[in-house]
Structures are given as C-alpha cells and as structure tokens.
N, C-alpha and C positions, 0 to 999 in steps of 0.2 A: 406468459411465455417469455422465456431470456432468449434474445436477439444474442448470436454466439458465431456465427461467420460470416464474412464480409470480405466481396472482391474475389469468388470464385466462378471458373467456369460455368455455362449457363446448364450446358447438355450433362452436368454429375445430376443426378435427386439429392435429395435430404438423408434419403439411406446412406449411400455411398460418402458424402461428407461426414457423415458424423461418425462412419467408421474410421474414417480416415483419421478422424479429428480425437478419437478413445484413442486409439493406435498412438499416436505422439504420448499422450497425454498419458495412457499408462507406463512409458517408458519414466517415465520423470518424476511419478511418485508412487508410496507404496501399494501393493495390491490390495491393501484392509481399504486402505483410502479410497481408492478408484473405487472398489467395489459398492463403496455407502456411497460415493457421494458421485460418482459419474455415471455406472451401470442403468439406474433407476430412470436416468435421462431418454428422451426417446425424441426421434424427429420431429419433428410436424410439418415443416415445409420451407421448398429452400426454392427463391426466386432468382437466382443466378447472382445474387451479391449479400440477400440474409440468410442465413439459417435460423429458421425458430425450430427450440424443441419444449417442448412438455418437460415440466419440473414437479416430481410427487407434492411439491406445498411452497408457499411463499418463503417458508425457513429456509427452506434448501436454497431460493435462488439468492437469499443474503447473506446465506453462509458458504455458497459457493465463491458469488463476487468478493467477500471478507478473504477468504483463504487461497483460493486460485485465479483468482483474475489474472495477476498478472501471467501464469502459467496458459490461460484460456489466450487469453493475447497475443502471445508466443508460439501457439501453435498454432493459429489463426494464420499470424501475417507471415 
C-alpha cells in the first residue's frame, strides 16, 4: 500500500479523500495520464492523518512516486 495523505480531518473516510484528492489531481495533468495511472488507485483506509490506497502492482507505486510525487504532495498539503 502507498501511504498518500497525511494531516486530514478525522470524520472524512478514505472514500471521500481520495476523491477529493483525484479532483486536484486531475486538474493538473492530462486525462490519458489520470486515467492509467490514478483511476486504477482505490482507498483502503484512512485513520484521520494516513490514507492508504491499493495500487494494481508494485510498478505502479514506483512509477507513480518517479513521475508525480511531487504533484501527489501538493495536493496533499
């Protein structure tokens, strides 16, 4: 699992972050991109300061930190 938000309200879920958190995140890059490499992403659970979500395969989660981290970061804080 990629640990993906951090320092959020305790009463959102994991659903509700991570829409929130696609929402940013598709604004800022293109829609082929979101679609392969964010869509695929799914919650798993959010303890009021982490988000973990489910990643289709290990590729994904070091090709996601290689290419959008800092974008993931920034929609974070």
């Amino acid at each position: 699992m990629l640990n993906v938000v951090e320092n959020i309200p305790i009463e959102k879920n994991a659903v509700q972050v991570w829409k929130e958190c696609l929402s940013l995140i598709k604004e800022n890059i293109h829609f082929i991109s979101y679609s392969t490499w964010f869509l695929p992403i799914k919650p798993a659970e959010f303890d009021g300061n982490t988000l973990k979500v489910y990643v289709p395969s290990n590729y994904f989660v070091e090709w996601i930190e290689e290419h959008y981290n800092t974008l993931i970061n920034k929609t974070v804080n």
